[in-house]
C-alpha angles and dihedrals in degrees: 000000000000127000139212134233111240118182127232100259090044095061087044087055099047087046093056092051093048099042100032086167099034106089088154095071110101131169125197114236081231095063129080129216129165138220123288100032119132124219125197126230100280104013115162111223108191125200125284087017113144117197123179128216125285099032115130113219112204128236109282092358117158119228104184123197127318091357116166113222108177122199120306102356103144109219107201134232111297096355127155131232127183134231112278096358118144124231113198118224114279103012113134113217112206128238108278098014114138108207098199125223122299094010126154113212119185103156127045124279114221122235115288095015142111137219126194135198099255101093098332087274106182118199138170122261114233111233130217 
């Protein structure tokens, strides 16, 4: 699958037209993503970050630096993902799951967990 440069004002453009409402969203020139990709209100894009189409970005998720998302993963509402992690093609990450730095993740991550890069350990979040 090829993908297409698309400069910096274009994306902002297309942004605009997609998230009218959604000022918040930003995307680093540095990062590519390509079409078809859906961002939630209020998604953070960080820098070097390369997500393929049909992915599906929640509502106020976090993609740090140099983060992998590959076609068609789901990151859930307010999830978390580290800074150069990898996210295989089709797992689901579940609303607040935070996937740590340099993790892996080839098989999908329940609601409220985490999963880290030594040996891909999932475990539930304790919540308040």
């Amino acid at each position: 699958m090829s993908s297409k440069y698309i400069s910096p004002q274009e994306w902002k453009s297309r942004l605009q037209k997609k998230t009218r409402t959604q000022e918040v969203v930003e995307v680093p020139s540095q990062s590519c993503i390509e079409e078809g990709v859906v961002l939630g209100t209020g998604a953070l894009i960080g820098h070097f970050c390369h997500i393929e189409s049909g992915a599906v970005i929640g509502d106020g998720a976090l993609i740090q630096s140099g983060a992998v998302i590959k076609e068609g993963a789901v990151i859930g509402k307010k999830a978390k993902i580290g800074a150069n992690a990898t996210i295989e093609a089709g797992v689901k990450v579940g609303d607040y799951s935070i996937v740590e730095p340099n993790t892996y993740l080839n098989r999908d991550l329940p609601p409220h967990c985490s999963a880290s890069a030594c040996e891909t350990l999932i475990k539930e979040l304790k919540t308040l």
